[in-house]
C-alpha positions as CSV (number, residue, x, y, z in Angstrom):
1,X,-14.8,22.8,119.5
2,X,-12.2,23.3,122.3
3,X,-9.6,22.8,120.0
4,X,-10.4,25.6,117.7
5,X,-11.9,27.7,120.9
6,X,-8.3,27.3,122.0
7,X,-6.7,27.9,118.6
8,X,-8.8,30.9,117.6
9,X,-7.8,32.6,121.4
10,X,-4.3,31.8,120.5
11,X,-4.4,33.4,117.2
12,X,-5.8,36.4,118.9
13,X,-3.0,36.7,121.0
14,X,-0.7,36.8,118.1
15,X,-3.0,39.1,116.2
16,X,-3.2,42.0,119.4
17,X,0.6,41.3,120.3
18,X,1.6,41.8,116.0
19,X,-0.4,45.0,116.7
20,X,0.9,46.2,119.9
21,X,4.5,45.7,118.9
22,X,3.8,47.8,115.7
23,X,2.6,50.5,117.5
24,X,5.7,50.1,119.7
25,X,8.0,50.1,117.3
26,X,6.4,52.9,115.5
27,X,6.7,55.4,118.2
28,X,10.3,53.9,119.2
29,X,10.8,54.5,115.4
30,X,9.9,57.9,115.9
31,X,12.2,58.5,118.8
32,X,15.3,57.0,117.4
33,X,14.8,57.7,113.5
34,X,14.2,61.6,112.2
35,X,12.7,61.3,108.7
36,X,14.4,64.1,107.2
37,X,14.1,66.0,104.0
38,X,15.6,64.4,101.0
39,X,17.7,67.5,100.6
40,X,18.9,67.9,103.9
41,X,20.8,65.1,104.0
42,X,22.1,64.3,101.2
43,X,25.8,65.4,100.2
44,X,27.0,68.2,97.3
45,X,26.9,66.7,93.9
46,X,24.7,63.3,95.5
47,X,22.5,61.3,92.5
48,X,19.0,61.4,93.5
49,X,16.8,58.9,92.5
50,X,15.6,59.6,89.1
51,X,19.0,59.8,87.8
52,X,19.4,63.4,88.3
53,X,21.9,65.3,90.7
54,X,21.9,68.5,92.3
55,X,24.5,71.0,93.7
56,X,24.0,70.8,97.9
57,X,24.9,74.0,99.8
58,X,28.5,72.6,102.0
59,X,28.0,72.6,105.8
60,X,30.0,75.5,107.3
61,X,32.8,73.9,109.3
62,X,34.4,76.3,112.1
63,X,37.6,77.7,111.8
64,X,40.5,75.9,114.4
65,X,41.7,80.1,115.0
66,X,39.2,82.5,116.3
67,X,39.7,86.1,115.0
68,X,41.5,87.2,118.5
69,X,43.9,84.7,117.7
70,X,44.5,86.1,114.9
71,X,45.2,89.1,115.8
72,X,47.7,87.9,118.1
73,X,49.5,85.4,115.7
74,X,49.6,88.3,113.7
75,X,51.0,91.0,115.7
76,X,53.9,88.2,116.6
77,X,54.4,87.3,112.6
78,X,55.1,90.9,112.2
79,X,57.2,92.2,115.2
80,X,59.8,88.8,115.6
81,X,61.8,90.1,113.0
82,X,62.5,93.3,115.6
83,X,62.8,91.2,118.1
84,X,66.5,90.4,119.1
85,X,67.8,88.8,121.7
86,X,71.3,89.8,124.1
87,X,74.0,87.8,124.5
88,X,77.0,88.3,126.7
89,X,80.7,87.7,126.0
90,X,82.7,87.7,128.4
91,X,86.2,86.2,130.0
92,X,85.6,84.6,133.4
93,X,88.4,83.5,135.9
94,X,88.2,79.7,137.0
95,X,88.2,79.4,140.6
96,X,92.2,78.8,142.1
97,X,92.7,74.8,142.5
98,X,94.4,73.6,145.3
99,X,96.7,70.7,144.5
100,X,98.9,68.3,147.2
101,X,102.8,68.0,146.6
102,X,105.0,64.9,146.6
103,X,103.7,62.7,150.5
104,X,100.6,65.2,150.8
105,X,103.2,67.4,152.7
106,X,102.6,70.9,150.9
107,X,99.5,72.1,150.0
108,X,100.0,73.7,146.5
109,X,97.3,76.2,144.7
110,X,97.5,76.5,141.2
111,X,95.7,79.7,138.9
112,X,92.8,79.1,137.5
113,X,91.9,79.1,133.7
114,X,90.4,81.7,132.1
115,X,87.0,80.6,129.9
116,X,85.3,82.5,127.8
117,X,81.7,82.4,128.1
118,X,78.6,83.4,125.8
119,X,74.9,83.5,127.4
120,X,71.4,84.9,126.3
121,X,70.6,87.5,129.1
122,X,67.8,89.4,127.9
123,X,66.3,91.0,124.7
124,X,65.8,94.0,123.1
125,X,63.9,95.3,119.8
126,X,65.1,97.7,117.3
127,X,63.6,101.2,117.3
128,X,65.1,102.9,114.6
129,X,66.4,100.9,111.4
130,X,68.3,103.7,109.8
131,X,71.1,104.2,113.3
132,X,70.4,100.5,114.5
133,X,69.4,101.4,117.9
134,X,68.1,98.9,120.3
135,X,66.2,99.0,123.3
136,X,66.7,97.0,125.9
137,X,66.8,97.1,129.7
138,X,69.8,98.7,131.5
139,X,70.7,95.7,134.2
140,X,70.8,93.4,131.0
141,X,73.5,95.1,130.0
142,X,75.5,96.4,133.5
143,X,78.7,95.0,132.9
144,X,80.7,97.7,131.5
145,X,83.9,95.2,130.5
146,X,81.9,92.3,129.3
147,X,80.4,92.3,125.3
148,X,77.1,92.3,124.0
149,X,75.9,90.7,120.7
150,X,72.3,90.3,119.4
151,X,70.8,87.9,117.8
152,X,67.5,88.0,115.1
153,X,65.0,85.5,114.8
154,X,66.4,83.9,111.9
155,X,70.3,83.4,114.6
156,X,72.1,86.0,112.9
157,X,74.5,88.0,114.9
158,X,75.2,91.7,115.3
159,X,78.0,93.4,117.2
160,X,77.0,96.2,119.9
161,X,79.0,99.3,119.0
162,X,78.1,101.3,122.0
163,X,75.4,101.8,124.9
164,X,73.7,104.6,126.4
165,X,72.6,103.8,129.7
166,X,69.5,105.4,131.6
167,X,70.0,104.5,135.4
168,X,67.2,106.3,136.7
169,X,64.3,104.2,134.7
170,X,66.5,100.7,133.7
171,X,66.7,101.9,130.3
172,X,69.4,101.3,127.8
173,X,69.7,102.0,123.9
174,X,71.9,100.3,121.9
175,X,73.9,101.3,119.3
176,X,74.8,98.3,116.8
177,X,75.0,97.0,112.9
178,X,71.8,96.1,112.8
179,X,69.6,96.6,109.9
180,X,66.4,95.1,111.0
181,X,63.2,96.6,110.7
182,X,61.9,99.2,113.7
183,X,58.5,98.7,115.6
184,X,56.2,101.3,115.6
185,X,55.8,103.2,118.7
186,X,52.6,103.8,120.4
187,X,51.1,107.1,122.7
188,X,51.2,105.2,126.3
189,X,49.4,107.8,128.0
190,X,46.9,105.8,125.8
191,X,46.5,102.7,128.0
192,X,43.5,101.6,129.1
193,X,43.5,98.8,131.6
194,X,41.8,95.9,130.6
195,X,43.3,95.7,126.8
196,X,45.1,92.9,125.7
197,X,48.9,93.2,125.4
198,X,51.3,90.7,123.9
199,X,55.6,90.0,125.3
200,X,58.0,88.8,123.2
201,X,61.3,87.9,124.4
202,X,63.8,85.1,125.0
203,X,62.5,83.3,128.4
204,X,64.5,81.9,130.9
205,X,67.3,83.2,128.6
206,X,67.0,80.1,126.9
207,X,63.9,80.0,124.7
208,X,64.1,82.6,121.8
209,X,61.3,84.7,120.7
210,X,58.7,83.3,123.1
211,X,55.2,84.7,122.8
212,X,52.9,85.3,125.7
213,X,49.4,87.3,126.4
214,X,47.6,88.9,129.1
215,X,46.0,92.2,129.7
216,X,46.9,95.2,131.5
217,X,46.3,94.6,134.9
218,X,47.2,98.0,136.2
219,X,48.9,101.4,135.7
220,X,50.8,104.0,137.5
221,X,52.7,101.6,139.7
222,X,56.3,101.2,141.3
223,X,58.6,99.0,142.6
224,X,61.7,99.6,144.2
225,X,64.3,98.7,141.4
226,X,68.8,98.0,142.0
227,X,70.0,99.0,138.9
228,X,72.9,99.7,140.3
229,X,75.2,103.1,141.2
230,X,72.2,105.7,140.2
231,X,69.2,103.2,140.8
232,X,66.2,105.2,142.1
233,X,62.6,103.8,142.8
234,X,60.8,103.2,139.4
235,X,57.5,104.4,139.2
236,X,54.6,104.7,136.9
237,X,54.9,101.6,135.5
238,X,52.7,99.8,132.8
239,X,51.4,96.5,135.5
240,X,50.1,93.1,133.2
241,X,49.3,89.6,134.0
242,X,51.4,88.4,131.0
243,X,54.3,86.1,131.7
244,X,57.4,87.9,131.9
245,X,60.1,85.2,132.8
246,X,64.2,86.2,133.4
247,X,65.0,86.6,130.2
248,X,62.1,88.6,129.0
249,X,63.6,91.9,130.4
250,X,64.1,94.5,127.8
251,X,61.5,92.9,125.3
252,X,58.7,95.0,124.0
253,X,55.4,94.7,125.4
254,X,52.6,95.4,122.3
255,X,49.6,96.4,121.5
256,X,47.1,94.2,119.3
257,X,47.5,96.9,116.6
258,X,51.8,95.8,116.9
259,X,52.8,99.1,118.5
260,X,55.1,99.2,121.3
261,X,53.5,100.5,124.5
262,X,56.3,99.3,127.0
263,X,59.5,97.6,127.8
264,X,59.5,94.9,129.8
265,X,61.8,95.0,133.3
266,X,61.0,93.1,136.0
267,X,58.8,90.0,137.2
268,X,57.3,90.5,140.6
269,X,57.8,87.5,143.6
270,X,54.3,87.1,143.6
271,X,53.1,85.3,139.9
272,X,51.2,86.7,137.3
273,X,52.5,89.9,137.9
274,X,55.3,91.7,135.4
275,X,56.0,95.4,135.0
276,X,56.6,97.6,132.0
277,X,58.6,101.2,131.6
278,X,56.1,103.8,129.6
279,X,57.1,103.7,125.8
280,X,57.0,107.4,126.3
281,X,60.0,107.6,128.3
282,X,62.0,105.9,125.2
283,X,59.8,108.4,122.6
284,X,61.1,111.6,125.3
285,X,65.0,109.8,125.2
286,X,65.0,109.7,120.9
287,X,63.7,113.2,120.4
288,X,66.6,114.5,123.1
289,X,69.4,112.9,120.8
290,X,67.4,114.2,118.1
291,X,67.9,117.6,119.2
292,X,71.2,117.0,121.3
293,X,72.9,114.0,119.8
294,X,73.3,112.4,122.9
295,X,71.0,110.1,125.7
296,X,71.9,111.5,128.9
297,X,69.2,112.2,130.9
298,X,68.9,114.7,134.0
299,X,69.6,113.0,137.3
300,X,68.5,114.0,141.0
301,X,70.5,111.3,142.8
302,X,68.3,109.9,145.9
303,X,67.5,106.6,146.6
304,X,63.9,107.1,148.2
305,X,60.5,105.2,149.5
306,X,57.2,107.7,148.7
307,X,55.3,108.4,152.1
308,X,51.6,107.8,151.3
309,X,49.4,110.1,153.1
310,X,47.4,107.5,155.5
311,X,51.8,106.7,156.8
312,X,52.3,110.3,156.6
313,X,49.0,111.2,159.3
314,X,50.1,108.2,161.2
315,X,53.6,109.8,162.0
316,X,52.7,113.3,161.8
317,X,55.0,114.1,158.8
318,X,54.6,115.5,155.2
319,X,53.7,113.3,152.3
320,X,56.3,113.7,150.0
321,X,59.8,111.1,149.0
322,X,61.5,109.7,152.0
323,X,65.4,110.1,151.2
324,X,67.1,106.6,152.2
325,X,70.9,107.3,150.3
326,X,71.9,110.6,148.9
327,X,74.4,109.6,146.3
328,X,77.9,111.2,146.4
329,X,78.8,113.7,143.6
330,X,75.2,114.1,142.4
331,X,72.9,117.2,142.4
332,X,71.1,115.9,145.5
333,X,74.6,115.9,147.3
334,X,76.0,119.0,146.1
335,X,72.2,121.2,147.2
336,X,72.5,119.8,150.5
337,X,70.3,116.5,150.6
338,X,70.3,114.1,153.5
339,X,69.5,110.7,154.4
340,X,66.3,110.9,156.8
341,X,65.2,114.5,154.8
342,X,61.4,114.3,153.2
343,X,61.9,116.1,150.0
344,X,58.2,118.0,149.3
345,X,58.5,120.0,146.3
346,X,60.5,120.3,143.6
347,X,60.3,123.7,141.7
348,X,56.5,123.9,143.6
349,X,55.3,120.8,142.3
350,X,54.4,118.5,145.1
351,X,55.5,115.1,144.4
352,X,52.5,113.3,145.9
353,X,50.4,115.0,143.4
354,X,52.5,114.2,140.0
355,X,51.9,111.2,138.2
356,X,55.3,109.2,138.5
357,X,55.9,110.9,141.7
358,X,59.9,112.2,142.1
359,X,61.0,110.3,139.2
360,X,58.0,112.0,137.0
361,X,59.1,115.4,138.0
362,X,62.5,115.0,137.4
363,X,61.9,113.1,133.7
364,X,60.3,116.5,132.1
365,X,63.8,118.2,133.8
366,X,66.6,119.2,131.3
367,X,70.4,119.2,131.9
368,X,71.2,122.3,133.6
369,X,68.0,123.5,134.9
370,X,68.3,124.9,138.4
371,X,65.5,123.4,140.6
372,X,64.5,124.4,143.8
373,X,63.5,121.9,146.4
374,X,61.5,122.2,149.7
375,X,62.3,119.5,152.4
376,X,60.8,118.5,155.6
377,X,64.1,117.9,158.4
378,X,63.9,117.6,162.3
379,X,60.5,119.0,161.9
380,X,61.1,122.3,160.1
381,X,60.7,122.7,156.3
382,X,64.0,123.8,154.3
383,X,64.2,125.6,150.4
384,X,67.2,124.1,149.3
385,X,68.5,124.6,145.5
386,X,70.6,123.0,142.9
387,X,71.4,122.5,139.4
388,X,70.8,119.0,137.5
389,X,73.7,117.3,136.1
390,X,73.5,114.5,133.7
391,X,73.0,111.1,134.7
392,X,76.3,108.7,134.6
393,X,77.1,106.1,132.0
């Protein structure tokens, strides 16, 4: 009797713990193991299980390129081809060497060699296929005894025939035997801050036909800009956080439809910061050879800094350009213009009311147009008057 009292407790036990551990399992079961439709999970084309097979709909697997990069590999795929980049040629002195003569007594110095050099500078893109002109950036191609070649995305090489330079806004157009296709041009007075905008160009002057983004960060800005004899503040400038590098200077900044709304020309100190001329300036440039056959622009001739009007309350002076070099031989020379004067007006137009400031007035001028300009000097405002002459090569 206590044998089976003690074997039928035992059995029990194994009974209630077989039951408990099914119930266990069961819900762990449920935790670890969805029971699924038959359908769901079973493969295209799969046999089921009474021999037949059915057609399963394929599981949508998401594309590695999203549709705004897309757009962006796109707009590249169709403006490299435009794209070129500027080489320099050019003969370059060795430095003299000094050599010692027989016992180290005389100290001999000998000429040094002269080596031909080839670089990549810059770029440039092709704006109309039927002359071969070339945009590019005007310090890229300063040297007036050096040559310039270009080179396509596929390394073939193009001779520069001639160059029209633009001093006052960095610009330069090339004339060359290029038959590459043009990029279309947009309206930058179009520009909306916040759109995305794509540079091509040859960084560092080293890396060909590199692509980078960013958005337009900010409009109607300017730096102070040596370009060199003429150089005058550049202002209303295109501003964008993408990466401009030396090297990228003349390359065209685009659109995501592919349309040009800028050149690139300078890279800020501080980072994520470039600048880009106005594609309208170029679009103003072609139609004057259009109508004229020739690039020369109208030129003023000041170096200047633009007195704000919280500086110009501080000092008790006129808001207006603040002349720092009056360039010899110029307009601004010849009507009288001096160092130190605050030019106000021109032709009635105050310049802290234009967009684009002095430069903006003086880009809708023509050749020969007689402008009249009122200055602030010593504390007394002058009319003083001139006549524009064209800007030098």
């Amino acid at each position: 009797m206590k044998v089976q009292g003690w074997s039928g407790f035992l059995l029990g036990l194994v009974v209630s713990g077989l039951v408990l551990f099914s119930a266990v399992g069961g819900a762990l079961a449920d935790r670890l193991f969805v029971i699924r439709p038959l359908d769901a999970v079973l493969p295209r084309g799969t046999a089921l299980l009474d021999g037949t097979s059915e057609e399963r709909p394929r599981i949508a697997v998401p594309s590695t390129v999203t549709d705004g990069e897309n757009v962006i590999i796109q707009v590249a795929e169709n403006a490299q081809p435009s794209v070129v980049t500027v080489a320099i040629k050019k003969n370059v002195q060795r430095p003299n060497s000094i050599q010692f003569g027989p016992f180290g007594l005389f100290q001999l110095e000998q000429p040094g060699e002269s080596q031909l050099i080839q670089q990549d500078i810059g770029t440039g893109f092709i704006v109309d296929k039927s002359r071969g002109f070339v945009v590019t950036n005007r310090h890229v191609v300063s040297d007036t005894e050096a040559e310039y070649t270009l080179i396509d995305n596929e390394g073939n090489e193009y001779e520069v025939q001639r160059i029209y330079r633009d001093p006052i806004n960095d610009l330069a157009i090339l004339e060359t035997t290029a038959d590459l296709p043009a990029l279309p041009l947009a309206n930058s007075e179009e520009i909306k801050i916040g759109q995305t905008v794509i540079a091509i160009g040859t960084a560092l002057g080293e890396f060909r036909q590199t692509v980078t983004t960013g958005i337009v960060s900010g409009l109607g800005r300017g730096i102070e800009a040596s370009t060199g004899f003429s150089t005058e503040r550049i202002d209303n400038l295109i501003q964008t956080d993408a990466a401009i590098n030396p090297g990228n200077s003349g390359g065209p900044l685009l659109n995501s439809r592919g349309e040009v709304i800028g050149v690139n020309v300078a890279m800020a100190e501080a980072e994520n910061i470039g600048f880009a001329i106005p594609i309208n300036v170029i679009k103003e440039s072609l139609d004057n050879f259009e109508s004229t056959g020739e690039f020369n622009r109208a030129l003023l001739g000041v170096r200047y800094k633009l007195i704000p009007q919280e500086t110009a309350l501080l000092n008790d002076v006129p808001e207006g350009a603040y002349i720092t070099d009056v360039l010899p031989g110029t307009t601004a020379d010849s009507a009288g213009l001096q160092t130190g004067d605050i030019l106000i007006t021109v032709d009635s137009q105050r310049i802290a009311e234009i967009q684009g400031g002095l430069a903006g007035i003086v880009n809708q001028k023509s050749i020969g147009d007689a402008i009249s300009l009122r200055i602030w000097r010593d504390g007394e405002e002058l009319t003083l008057t001139g006549t524009l002459t064209a800007a030098s090569q």
